[in-house]
C-alpha positions as CSV (number, residue, x, y, z in Angstrom):
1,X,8.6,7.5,254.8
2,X,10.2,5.0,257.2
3,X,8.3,4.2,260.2
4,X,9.8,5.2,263.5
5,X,8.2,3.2,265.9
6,X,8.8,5.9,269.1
7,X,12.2,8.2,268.9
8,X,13.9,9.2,271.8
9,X,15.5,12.1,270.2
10,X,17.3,12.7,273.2
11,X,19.2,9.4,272.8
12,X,20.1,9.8,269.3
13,X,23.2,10.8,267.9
14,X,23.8,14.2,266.3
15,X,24.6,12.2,262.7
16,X,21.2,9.6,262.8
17,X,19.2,13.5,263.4
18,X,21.0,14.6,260.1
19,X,20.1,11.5,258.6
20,X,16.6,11.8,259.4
21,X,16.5,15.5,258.5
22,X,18.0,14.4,254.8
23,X,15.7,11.9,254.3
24,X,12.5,14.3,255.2
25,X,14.0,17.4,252.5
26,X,13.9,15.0,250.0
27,X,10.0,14.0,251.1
28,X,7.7,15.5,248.3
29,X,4.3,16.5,249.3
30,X,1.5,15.1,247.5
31,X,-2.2,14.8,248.4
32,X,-2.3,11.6,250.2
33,X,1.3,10.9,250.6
34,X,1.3,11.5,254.4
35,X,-0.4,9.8,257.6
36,X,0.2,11.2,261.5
37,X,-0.4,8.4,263.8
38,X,-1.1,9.1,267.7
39,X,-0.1,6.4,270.2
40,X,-2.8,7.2,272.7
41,X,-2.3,5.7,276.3
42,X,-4.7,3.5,276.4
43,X,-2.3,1.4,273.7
44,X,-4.9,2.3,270.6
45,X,-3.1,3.7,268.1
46,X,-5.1,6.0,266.0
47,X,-4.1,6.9,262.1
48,X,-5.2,9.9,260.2
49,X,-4.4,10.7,256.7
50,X,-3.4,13.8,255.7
51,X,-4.8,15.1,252.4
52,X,-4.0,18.3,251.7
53,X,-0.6,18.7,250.5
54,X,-0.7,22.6,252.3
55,X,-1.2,20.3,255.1
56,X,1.4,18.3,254.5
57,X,4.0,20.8,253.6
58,X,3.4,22.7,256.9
59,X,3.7,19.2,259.2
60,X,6.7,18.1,257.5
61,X,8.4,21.8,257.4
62,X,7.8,22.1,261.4
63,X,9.4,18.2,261.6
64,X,12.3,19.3,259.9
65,X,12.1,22.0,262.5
66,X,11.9,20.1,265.2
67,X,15.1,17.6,264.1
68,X,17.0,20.8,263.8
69,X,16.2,21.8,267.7
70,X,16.9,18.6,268.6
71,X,20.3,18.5,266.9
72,X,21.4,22.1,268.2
73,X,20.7,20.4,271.6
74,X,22.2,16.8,271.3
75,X,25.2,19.2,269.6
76,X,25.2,21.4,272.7
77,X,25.3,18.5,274.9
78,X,29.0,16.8,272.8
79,X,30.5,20.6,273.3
80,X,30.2,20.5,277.0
């Protein structure tokens, strides 16, 4: 998975969302294969594996979720 740094969705472009959304449906969950990292405001940036590929199927099925909302909205935005 590519690391992202911090997205602003709201800045992206309807076409880098896709991209993002392509790459993700081609992610295969596997035990082990995933890590959610939390920037917290202090600056300490705190890792945790994920390990249960149940797990993992659920986060990355609600981040494809999520890249769809954001695309019906950046979509919204280019119609007005």
């Amino acid at each position: 998975m590519i690391n992202t740094e911090q997205l602003d969705f709201s800045l992206m472009d309807v076409d880098e969302i896709k991209r993002l959304r392509q790459q993700l449906t081609r992610f295969i969950p596997a035990e082990g294969n995933l890590e959610v990292v939390f920037n917290l405001p202090n600056g300490e940036i705190v890792q945790v594996p994920i390990t249960k590929k149940s797990k993992i199927e659920l986060l990355s099925k609600e981040v494809r979720n999520h890249l769809a909302e954001e695309q019906l909205i950046q979509q919204g935005k280019t119609n007005l």
